[in-house]
C-alpha positions as CSV (number, residue, x, y, z in Angstrom):
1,X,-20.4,-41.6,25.0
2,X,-21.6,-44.0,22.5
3,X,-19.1,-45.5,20.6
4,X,-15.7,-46.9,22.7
5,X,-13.1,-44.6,20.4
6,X,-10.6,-47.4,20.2
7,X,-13.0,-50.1,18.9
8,X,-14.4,-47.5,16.6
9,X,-11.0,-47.0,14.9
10,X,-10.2,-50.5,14.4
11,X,-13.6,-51.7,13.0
12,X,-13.1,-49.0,10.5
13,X,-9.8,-49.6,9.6
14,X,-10.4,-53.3,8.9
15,X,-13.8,-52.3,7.3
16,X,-11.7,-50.0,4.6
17,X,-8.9,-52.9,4.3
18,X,-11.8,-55.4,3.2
19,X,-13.0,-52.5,0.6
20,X,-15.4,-53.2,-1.5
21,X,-17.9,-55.1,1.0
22,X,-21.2,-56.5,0.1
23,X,-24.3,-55.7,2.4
24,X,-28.1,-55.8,2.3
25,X,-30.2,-52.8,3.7
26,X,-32.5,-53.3,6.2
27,X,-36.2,-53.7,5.5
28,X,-36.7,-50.1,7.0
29,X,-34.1,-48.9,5.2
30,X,-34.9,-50.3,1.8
31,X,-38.8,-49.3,2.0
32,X,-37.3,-45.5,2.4
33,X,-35.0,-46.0,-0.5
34,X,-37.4,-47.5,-2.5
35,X,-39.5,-44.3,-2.8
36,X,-36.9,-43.1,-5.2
37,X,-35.2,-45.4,-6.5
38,X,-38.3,-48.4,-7.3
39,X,-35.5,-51.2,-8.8
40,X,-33.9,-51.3,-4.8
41,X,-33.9,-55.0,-3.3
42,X,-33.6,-55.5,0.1
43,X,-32.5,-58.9,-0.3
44,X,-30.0,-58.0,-3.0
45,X,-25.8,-57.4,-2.0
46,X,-24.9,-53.6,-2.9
47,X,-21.6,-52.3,-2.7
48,X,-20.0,-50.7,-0.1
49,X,-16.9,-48.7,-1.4
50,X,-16.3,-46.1,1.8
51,X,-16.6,-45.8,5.0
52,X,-16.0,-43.2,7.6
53,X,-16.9,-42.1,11.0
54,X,-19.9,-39.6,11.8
55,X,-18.4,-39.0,15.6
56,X,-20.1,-40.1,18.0
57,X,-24.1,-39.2,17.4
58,X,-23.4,-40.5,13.5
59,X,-21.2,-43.5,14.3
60,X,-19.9,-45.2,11.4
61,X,-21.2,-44.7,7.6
62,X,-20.9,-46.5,4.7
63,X,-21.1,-45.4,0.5
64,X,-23.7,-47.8,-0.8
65,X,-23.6,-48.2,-4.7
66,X,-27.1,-49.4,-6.0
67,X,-25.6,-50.5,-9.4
68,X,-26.6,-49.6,-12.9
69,X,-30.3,-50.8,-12.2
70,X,-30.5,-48.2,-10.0
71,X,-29.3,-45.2,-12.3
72,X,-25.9,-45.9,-10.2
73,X,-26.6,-44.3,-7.6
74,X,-25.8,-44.5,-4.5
75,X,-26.8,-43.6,-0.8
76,X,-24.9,-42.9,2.8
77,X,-26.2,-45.2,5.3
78,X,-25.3,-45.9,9.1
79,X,-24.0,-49.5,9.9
80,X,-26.4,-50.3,12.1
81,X,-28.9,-50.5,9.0
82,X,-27.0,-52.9,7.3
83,X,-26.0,-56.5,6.9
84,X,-23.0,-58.2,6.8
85,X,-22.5,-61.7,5.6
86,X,-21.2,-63.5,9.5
87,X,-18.9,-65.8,7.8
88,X,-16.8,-63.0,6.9
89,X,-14.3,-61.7,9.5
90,X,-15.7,-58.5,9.5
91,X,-19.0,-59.1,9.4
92,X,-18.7,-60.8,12.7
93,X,-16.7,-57.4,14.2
94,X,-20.1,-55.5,12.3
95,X,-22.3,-57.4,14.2
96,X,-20.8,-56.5,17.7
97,X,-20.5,-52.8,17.4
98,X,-24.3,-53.1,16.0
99,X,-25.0,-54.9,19.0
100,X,-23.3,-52.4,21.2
101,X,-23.9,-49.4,19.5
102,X,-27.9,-50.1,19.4
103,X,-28.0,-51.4,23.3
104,X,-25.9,-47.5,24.0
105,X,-28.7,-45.9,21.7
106,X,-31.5,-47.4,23.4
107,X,-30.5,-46.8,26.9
108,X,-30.0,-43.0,26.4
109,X,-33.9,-42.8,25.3
């Protein structure tokens, strides 16, 4: 198992009490998006305005909005490809299940 279940439920109960969040994308992330959408900042805030739970192999997912420069859409991305702001609560309970959920991902290779 990945994920512990009970820390899984929490994070994304306080994630959807703190809705909307603001996150960056990860460089990796924002060089894929970019291919569609050219106006996509990595260093910009987008909007998260839901998050659910992908089980296990998915972990947790959040609705990013890329704004009006970006035609409004918006893109489903794991956690673990974007950043929180530390000083926030949350962001500090983000950054541990990243932690975790990354060291579990790289020991089943």
């Amino acid at each position: 198992m990945i994920d512990n279940p009970e820390q899984v439920e929490r994070l994304v109960s306080k994630l959807r009490e703190s809705l909307p969040l603001v996150a960056t994308l990860t460089p990796e992330v924002a060089a894929i998006v970019r291919e569609q959408t050219p106006a996509v900042e990595r260093s910009q805030g987008y909007a998260i305005t839901r998050v659910d739970y992908a089980g296990d192999e998915g972990g947790i997912v959040c609705k990013v909005e890329l704004g009006p420069n970006n035609e409004d859409r918006a893109l489903f991305a794991s956690i673990t490809h974007l950043r929180f702001d530390q000083s926030v609560p949350v962001g500090r309970d983000v950054a541990a299940y990243q932690k975790r959920r990354v060291k579990q991902l790289q020991l089943r290779m």
